[in-house]
N, C-alpha and C positions, 0 to 999 in steps of 0.2 A: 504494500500500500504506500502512495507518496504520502510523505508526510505536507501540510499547508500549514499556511496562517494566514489569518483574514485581520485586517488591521480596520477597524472600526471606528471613523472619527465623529465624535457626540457632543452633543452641548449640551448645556446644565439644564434646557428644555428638551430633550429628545424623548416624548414619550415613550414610559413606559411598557407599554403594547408594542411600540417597534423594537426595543430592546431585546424584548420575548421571545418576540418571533425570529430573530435576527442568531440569538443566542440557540431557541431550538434548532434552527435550522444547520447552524455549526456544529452542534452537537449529534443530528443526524447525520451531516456526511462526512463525520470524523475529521472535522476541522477546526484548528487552535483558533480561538477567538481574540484578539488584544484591542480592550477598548481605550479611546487615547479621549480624554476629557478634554476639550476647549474649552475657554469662555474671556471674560470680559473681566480685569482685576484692575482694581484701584492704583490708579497710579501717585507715585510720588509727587505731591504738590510742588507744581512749577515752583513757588518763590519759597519754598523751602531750603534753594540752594540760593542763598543768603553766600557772598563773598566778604567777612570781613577786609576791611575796616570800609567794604562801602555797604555796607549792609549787615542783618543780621538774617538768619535764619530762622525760620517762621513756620511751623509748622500748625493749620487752623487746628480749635478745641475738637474733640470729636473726631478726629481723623483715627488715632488707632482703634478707636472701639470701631469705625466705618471698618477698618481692616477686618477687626478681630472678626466680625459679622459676616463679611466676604467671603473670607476662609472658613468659619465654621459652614457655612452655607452649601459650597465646595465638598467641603470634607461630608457631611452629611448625604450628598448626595452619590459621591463617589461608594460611602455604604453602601444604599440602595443599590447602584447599577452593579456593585461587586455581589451584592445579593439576589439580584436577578440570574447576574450570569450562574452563580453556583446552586440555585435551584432550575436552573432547564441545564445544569451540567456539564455546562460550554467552558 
């Protein structure tokens, strides 16, 4: 049998239901499944790179809780999709 791998690129909205059926279907024809999470992450606030002595650095209230939120978000869902695939066995 050849061995495969099917590289599966997803975003943090990729329903569920495609996940499923994308996972059963690797799993019926003996094919490795690797799913690669995209999405959209908080970037480092422009005027945070503050140069002294002409500036300071500035980073707004509430930016790392916006982070910590992002990531949890992330990580949350990457459970789920790692949980889809190991119940259809992909």
């Amino acid at each position: 049998m050849k061995q495969s791998t099917v590289l599966l690129v997803v975003n943090i909205e990729t329903p569920d239901a495609y996940l499923r059926e994308m996972a059963q279907a690797a799993a019926e024809s003996g094919v490795h499944l690797v799913c690669f999470l995209i999405g959209e992450m908080l970037a480092h606030p422009p005027f945070a790179y503050g140069a002294p002595p002409y500036g300071t650095v500035v980073v707004p209230d509430g930016w790392m809780e916006m982070l910590a939120e992002a990531r949890e978000k992330t990580a949350t869902r990457i459970n789920e999709i790692e949980g889809i695939l190991a119940s259809a066995g992909a």
